[in-house]
C-alpha positions in Angstrom: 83.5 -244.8 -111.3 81.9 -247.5 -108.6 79.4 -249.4 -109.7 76.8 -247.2 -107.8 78.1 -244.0 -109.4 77.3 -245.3 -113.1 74.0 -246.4 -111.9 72.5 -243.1 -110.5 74.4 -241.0 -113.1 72.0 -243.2 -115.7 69.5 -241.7 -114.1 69.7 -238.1 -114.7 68.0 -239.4 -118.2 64.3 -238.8 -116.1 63.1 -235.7 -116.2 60.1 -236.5 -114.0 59.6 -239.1 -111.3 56.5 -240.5 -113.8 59.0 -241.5 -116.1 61.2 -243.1 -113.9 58.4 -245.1 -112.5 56.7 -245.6 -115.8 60.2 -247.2 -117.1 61.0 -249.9 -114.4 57.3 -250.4 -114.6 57.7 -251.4 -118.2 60.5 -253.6 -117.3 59.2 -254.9 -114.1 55.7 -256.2 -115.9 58.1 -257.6 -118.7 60.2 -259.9 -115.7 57.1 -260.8 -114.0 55.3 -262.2 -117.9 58.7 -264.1 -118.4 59.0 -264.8 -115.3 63.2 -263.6 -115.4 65.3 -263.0 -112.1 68.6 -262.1 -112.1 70.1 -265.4 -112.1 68.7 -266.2 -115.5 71.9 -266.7 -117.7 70.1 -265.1 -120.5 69.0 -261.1 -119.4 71.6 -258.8 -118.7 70.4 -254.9 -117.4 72.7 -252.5 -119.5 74.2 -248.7 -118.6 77.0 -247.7 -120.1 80.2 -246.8 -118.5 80.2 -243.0 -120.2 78.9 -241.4 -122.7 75.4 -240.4 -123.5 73.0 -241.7 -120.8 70.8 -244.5 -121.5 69.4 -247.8 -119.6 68.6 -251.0 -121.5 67.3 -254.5 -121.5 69.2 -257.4 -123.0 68.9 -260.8 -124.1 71.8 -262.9 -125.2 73.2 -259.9 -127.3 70.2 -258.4 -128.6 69.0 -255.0 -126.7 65.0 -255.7 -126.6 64.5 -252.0 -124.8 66.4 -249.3 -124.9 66.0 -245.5 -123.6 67.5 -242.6 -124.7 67.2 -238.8 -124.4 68.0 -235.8 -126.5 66.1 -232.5 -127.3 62.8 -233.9 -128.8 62.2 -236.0 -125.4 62.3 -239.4 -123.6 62.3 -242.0 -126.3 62.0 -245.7 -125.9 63.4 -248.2 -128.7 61.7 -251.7 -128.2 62.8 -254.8 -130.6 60.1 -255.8 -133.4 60.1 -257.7 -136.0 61.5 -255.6 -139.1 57.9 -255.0 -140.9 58.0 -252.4 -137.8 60.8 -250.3 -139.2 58.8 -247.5 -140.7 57.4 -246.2 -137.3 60.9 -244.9 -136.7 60.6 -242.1 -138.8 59.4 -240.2 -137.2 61.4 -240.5 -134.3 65.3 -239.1 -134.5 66.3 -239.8 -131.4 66.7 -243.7 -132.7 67.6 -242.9 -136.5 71.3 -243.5 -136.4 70.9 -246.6 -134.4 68.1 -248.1 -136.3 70.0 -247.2 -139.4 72.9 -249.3 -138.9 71.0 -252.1 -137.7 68.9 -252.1 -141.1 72.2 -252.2 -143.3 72.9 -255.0 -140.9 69.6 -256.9 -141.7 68.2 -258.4 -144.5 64.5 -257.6 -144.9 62.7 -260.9 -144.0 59.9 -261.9 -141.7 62.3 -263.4 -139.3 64.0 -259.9 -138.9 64.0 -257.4 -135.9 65.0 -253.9 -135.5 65.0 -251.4 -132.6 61.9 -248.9 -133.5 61.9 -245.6 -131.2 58.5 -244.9 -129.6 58.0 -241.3 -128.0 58.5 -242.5 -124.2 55.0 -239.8 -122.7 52.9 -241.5 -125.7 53.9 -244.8 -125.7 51.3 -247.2 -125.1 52.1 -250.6 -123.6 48.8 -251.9 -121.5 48.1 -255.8 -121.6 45.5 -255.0 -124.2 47.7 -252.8 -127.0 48.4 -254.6 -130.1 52.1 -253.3 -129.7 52.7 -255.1 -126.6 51.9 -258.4 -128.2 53.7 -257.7 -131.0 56.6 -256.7 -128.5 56.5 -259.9 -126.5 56.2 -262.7 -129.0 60.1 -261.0 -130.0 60.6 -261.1 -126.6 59.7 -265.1 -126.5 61.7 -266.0 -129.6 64.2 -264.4 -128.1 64.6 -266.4 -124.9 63.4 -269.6 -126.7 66.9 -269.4 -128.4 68.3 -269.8 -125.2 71.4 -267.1 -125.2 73.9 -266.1 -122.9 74.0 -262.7 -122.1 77.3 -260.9 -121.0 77.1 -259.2 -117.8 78.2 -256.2 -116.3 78.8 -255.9 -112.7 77.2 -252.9 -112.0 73.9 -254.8 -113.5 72.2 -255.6 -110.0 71.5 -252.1 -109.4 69.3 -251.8 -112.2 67.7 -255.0 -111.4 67.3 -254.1 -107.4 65.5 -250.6 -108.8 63.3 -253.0 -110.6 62.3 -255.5 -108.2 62.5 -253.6 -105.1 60.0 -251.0 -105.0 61.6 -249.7 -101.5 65.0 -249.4 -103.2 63.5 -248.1 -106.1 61.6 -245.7 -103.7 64.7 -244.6 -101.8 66.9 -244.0 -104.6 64.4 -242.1 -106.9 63.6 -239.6 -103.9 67.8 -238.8 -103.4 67.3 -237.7 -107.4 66.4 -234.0 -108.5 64.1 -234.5 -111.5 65.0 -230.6 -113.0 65.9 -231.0 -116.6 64.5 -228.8 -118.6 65.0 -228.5 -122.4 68.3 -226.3 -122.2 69.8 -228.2 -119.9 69.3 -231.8 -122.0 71.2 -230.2 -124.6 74.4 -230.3 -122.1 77.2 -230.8 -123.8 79.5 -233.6 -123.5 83.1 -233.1 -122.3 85.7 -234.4 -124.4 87.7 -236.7 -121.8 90.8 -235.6 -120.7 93.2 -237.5 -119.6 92.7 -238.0 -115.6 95.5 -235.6 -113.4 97.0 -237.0 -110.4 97.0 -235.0 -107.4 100.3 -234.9 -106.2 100.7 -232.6 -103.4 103.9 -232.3 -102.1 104.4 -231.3 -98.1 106.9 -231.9 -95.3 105.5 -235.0 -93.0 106.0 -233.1 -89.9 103.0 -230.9 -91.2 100.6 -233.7 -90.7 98.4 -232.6 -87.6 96.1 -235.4 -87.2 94.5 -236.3 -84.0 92.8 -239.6 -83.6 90.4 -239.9 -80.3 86.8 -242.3 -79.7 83.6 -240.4 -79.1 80.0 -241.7 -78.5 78.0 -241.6 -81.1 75.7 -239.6 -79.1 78.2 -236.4 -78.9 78.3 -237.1 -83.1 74.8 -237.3 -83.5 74.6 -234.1 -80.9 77.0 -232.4 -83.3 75.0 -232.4 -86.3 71.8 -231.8 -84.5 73.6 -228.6 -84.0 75.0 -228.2 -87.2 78.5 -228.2 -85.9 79.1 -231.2 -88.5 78.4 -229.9 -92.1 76.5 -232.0 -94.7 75.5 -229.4 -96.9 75.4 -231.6 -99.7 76.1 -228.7 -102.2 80.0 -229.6 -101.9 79.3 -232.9 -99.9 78.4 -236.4 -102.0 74.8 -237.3 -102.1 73.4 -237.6 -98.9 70.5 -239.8 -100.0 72.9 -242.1 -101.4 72.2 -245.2 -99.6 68.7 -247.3 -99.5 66.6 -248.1 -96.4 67.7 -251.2 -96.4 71.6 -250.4 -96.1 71.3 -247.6 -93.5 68.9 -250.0 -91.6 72.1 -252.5 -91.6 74.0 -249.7 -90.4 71.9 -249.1 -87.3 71.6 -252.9 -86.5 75.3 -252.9 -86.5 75.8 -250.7 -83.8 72.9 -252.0 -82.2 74.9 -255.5 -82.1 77.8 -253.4 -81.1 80.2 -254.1 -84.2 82.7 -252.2 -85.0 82.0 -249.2 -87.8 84.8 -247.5 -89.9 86.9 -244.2 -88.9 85.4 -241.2 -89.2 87.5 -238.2 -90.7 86.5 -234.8 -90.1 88.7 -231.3 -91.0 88.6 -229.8 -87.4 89.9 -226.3 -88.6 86.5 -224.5 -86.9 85.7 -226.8 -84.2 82.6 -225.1 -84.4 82.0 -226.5 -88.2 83.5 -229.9 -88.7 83.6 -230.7 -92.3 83.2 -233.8 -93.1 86.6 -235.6 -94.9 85.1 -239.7 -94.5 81.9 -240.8 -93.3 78.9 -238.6 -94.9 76.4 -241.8 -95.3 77.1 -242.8 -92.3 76.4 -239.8 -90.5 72.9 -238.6 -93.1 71.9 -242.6 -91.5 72.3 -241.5 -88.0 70.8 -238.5 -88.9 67.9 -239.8 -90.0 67.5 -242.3 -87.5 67.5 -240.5 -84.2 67.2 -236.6 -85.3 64.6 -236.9 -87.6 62.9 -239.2 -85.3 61.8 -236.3 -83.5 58.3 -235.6 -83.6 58.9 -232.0 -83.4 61.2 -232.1 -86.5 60.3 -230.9 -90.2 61.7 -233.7 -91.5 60.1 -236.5 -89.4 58.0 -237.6 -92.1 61.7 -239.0 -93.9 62.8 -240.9 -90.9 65.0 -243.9 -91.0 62.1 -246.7 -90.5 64.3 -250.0 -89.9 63.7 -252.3 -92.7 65.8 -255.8 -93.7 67.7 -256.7 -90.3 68.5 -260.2 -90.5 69.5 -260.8 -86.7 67.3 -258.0 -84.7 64.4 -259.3 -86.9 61.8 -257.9 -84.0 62.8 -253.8 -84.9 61.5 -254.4 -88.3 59.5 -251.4 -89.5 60.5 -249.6 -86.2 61.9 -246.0 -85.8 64.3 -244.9 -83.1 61.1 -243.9 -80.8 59.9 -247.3 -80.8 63.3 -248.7 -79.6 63.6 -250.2 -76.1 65.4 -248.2 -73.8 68.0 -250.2 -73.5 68.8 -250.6 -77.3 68.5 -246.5 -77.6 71.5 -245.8 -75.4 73.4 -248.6 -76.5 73.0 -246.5 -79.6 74.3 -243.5 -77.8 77.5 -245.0 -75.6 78.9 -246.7 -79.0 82.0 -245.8 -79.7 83.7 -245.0 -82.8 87.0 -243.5 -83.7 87.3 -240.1 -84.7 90.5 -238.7 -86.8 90.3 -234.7 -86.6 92.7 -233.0 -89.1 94.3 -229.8 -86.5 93.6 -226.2 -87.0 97.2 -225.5 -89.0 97.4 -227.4 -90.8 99.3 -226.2 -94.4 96.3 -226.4 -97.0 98.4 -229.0 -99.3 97.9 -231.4 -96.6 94.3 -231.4 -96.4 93.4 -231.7 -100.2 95.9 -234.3 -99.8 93.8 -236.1 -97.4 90.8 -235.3 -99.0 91.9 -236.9 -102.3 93.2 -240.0 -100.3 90.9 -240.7 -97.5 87.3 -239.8 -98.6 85.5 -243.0 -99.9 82.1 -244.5 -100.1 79.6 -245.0 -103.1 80.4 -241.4 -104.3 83.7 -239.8 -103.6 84.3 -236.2 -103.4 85.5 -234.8 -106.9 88.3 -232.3 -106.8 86.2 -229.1 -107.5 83.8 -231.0 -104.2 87.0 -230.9 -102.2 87.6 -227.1 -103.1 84.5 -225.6 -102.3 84.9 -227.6 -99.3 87.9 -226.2 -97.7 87.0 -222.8 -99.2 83.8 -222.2 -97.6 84.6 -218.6 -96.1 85.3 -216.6 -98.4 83.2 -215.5 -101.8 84.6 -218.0 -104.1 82.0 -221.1 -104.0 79.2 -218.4 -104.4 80.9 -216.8 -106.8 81.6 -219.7 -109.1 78.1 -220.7 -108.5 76.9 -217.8 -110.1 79.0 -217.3 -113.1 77.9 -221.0 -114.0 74.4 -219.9 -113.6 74.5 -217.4 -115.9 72.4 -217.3 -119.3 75.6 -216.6 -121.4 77.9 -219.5 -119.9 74.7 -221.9 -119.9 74.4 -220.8 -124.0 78.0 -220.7 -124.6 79.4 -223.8 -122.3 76.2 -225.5 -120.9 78.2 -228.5 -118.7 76.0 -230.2 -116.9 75.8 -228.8 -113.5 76.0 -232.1 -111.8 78.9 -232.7 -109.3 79.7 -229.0 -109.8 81.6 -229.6 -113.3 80.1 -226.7 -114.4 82.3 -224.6 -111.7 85.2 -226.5 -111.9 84.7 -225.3 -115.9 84.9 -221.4 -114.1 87.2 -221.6 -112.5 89.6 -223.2 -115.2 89.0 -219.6 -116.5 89.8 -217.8 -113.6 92.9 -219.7 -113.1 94.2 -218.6 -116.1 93.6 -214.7 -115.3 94.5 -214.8 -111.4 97.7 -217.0 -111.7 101.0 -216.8 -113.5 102.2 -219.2 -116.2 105.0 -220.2 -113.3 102.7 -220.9 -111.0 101.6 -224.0 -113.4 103.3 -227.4 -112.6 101.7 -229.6 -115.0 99.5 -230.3 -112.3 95.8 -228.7 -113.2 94.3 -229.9 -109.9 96.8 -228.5 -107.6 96.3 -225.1 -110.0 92.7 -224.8 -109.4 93.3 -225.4 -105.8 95.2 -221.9 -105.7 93.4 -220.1 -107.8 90.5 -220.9 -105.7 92.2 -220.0 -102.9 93.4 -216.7 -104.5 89.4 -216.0 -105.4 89.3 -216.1 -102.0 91.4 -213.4 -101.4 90.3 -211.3 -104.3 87.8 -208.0 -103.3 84.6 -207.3 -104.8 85.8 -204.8 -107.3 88.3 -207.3 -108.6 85.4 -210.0 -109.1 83.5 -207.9 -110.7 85.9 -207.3 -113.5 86.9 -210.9 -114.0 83.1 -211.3 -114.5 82.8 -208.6 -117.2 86.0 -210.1 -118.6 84.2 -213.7 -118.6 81.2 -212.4 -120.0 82.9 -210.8 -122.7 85.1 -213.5 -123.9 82.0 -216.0 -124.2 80.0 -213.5 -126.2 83.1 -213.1 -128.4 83.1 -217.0 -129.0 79.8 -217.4 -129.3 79.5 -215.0 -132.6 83.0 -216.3 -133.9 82.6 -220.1 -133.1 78.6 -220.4 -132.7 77.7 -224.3 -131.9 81.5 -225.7 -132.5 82.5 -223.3 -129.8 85.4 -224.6 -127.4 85.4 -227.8 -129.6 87.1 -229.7 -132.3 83.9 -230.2 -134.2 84.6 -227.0 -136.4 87.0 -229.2 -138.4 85.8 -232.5 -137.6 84.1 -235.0 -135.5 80.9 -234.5 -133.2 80.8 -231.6 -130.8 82.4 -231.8 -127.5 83.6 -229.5 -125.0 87.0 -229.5 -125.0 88.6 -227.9 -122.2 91.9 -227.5 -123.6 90.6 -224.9 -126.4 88.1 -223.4 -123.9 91.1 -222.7 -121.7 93.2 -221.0 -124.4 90.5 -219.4 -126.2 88.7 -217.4 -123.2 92.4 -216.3 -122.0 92.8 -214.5 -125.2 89.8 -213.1 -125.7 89.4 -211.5 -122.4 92.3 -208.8 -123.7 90.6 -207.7 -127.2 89.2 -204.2 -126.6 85.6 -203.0 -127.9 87.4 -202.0 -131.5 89.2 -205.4 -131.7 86.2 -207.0 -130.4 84.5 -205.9 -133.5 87.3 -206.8 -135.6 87.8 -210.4 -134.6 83.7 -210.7 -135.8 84.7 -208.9 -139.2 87.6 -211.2 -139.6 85.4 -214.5 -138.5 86.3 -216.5 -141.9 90.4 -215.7 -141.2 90.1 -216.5 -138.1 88.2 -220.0 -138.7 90.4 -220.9 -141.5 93.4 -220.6 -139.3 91.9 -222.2 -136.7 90.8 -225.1 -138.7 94.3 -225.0 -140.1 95.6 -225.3 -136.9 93.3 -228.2 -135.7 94.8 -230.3 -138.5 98.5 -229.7 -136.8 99.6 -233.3 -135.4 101.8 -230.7 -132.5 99.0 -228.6 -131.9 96.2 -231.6 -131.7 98.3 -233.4 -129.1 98.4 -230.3 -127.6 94.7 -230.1 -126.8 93.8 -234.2 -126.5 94.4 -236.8 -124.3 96.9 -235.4 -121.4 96.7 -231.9 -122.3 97.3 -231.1 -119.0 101.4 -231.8 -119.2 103.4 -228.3 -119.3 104.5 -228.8 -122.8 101.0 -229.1 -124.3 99.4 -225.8 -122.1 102.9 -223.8 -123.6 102.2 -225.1 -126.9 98.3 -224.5 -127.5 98.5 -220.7 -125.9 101.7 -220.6 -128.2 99.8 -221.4 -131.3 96.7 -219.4 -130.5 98.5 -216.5 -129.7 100.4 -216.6 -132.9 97.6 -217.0 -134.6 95.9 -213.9 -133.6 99.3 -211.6 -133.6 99.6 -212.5 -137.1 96.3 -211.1 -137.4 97.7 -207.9 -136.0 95.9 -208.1 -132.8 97.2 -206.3 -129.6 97.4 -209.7 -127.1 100.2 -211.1 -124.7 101.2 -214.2 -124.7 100.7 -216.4 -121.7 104.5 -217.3 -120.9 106.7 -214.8 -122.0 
């Protein structure tokens, strides 16, 4: 992930725009008190890399503000001196971390421990005994004169801090929509990542290279014969005012910008292959600029130039005339990938050429090049189901949650042969193939879908499609999910009923199985190699014929 990537995903721990604003408030007022900048040795601004999301402030090595999430709320740990420790009884979200901090430390005066605060009642004004408390930790803290270790990706947290227009820009590209259901998304057990290798003859390359003006570009998506649909596109709203102002005052000073990539199958729909920032800044720039537009109120509002200083908190209107078609007679060069061209070529050059902040993911790519036919709607919906958000629940985000579809689908619409070892490449086909598939088709892969989860569900319950059933936290593991909902989609309504009679049998054999070295290298790390798929539908479907169920294995 880029640097910008971790940040923003962080993010998705505010449920409301209040609390985002409330938070870097918090942290802002604490900077300003200290008086801290960036370049102070001692702070470092914390997100982790993966795992569950949560933003921090640190001095030397001790966190002195943390936030976390789960199903009770916001919560906000802050670092007091031990005494403190019983008001974190009441709050969950912080037990197992305060816990082994307090087997850590002895109970003296001279102490501190993280104590968890309930973020919406927390109460930090100048006045509050708590913030006093709070900030005479902070100042032994820094009086000890640590050195923090920073993290690269660390000036993001502080520019969302310090920079209320950053903060501004960024905070209105997020959608605050998580409710309680969806903050109990599960976690995906990491898999191992898959390298798409697509294979193709080089004379199927059709790639034309030829320079436009900007002004038949910016004409183009006026018209909507560019697409940014940013439901398979990367965040549109990605970059700040500040950056897309830097943009604009390069072309205005006439330096040269980047290629632009664009898959030219439908000349009358370019999608959009490299580029998409640039193109939502020009966008907003001149098209919004237009008085007449619904969207004039989010103009581009030029803000930060360091050499055209005097277009400072200007918009395209208020340009000279001479600057506005220098705008328009720039050049750039465009690279249009031919109609023809063989489908492995272009998620070749998907995977390889797009880049920026936020790169298209795979399952991005497909519902990008798959566009007309049924299938992106299709996935869309089956994710958005009640069953696969109780059963599955993957956070929706970067359309994981169809890329978690269509693994299914794969499965029922493709033959074992047609698997490669390459997972990526298989859910480019089946897409394709769902595609091609008619309406009555659909329909029963949906009921088949549907019934396999429901099956699950009253066999597996919480530890469904994980390893958790035998040990460990729960995860969604997309190795068992795979083999699992294959099998289950053949049981009739009689052997429906009789896998829920038999639910201890099965468990116990399951379990059994988990505790298999074979069959738990079959479903961890790269699970995605030929031998490991054969083996897990292997073992699963032994399991169940032994249990004198009517199934078929996957690979004969």
């Amino acid at each position: 992930m880029s640097e910008e990537e971790i940040f923003f995903k962080q993010l998705e721990i505010f449920s409301k725009r209040e609390e985002s604003e409330k938070f870097f408030k918090i942290v802002e007022t604490v900077l300003d008190y200290f008086n801290l900048n960036f370049s102070d040795r001692r702070i470092q601004f914390s997100i982790p890399e993966s795992g569950s999301l949560s933003l921090s402030l640190v001095i030397g090595k001790k966190t002195i503000l943390l936030t976390k999430r789960n199903t009770l709320g916001l919560h906000l740990a802050l670092l007091l001196p031990y005494s403190y420790r019983e008001n974190y009884q009441s709050h969950p979200n912080f037990l197992e971390t305060l816990s082994k901090v307090s087997k850590q430390t002895k109970s003296t005066q001279d102490q501190s421990v993280l104590v968890g605060f309930d973020f919406i009642k927390l109460d930090l004004d100048k006045k509050s005994d708590l913030q006093k408390v709070w900030y005479d930790q902070i100042n032994k803290e820094l009086n000890k004169n640590p050195k923090a270790k920073r993290n690269i990706h660390s000036i993001h947290f502080y520019n969302a801090i310090i920079d209320h227009q950053y903060r501004n820009d960024i905070l209105k590209s997020i959608n605050f929509k998580m409710t309680p259901s969806e903050i109990q998304e599960r976690e995906i057990e990491v898999e191992d990542d898959d390298v798409s290798d697509y294979e193709f003859e080089p004379q199927d390359v059709k790639i034309t290279n030829e320079p436009r003006s900007l002004d038949s570009i910016i004409n183009r998506i006026k018209y909507s014969n560019i697409d940014l649909n940013p439901d398979f596109q990367r965040n549109a709203e990605l970059w700040s005012r500040k950056i897309m102002s830097r943009l604009i005052e390069s072309i205005l000073l006439r330096l040269p910008l980047p290629v632009f990539y664009f898959d030219a199958s439908d000349d009358d729909k370019w999608l959009v292959v490299d580029g998409l920032q640039r193109l939502a800044t020009l966008q907003k720039f001149v098209i919004y600029a237009d008085q007449s537009s619904e969207e004039y109120s989010d103009r581009l509002i030029l803000d930060g130039l360091k050499v055209l200083k005097e277009y400072n908190n200007k918009d395209f209107n208020e340009l000279p005339g001479s600057m506005k078609r220098r705008l328009n007679e720039f050049q750039v060069t465009v690279y249009l990938i031919q109609p023809g061209t063989p489908e492995e070529v272009k998620y070749s050059i998907f995977h390889r050429i797009n880049t920026g902040g936020l790169k298209l993911n795979p399952q991005e790519i497909r519902n990008a090049l798959n566009q007309k036919g049924e299938a992106p709607k299709y996935l869309k919906d089956l994710a958005d189901s009640e069953i696969f958000k109780k059963v599955v629940n993957i956070n929706p985000k970067r359309m994981k949650n169809r890329e978690i579809v269509l693994r299914f689908l794969a499965f029922q619409v493709l033959n074992a042969d047609d698997y490669k070892g390459n997972i990526s490449i298989f859910l480019d086909k089946a897409m394709k193939k769902i595609n091609q598939t008619n309406e009555q088709e659909l329909k029963g892969l949906e009921d088949k879908y549907i019934k396999s989860l429901k099956i699950n569900d009253k066999l597996f319950g919480e530890h469904s499609f994980s390893k958790s059933i035998s040990r460990g936290k729960i995860q969604f593991n997309t190795a068992l999910y795979e083999v699992w909902t294959f099998y289950l989609t053949q049981l009739n309504i009689e052997e429906g009923e009789k896998i829920i009679q038999l639910k201890t049998s099965i468990i116990d054999e399951f379990i059994s199985l988990l505790n298999q070295k074979d069959f738990d290298d079959s479903i961890s790390g790269a699970f995605t190699d030929t031998r490991n798929v054969e083996t897990r539908f292997q073992k699963i479907y032994k399991l169940l014929k032994d249990l004198n169920f009517n199934v078929k294995p996957w690979k004969e």
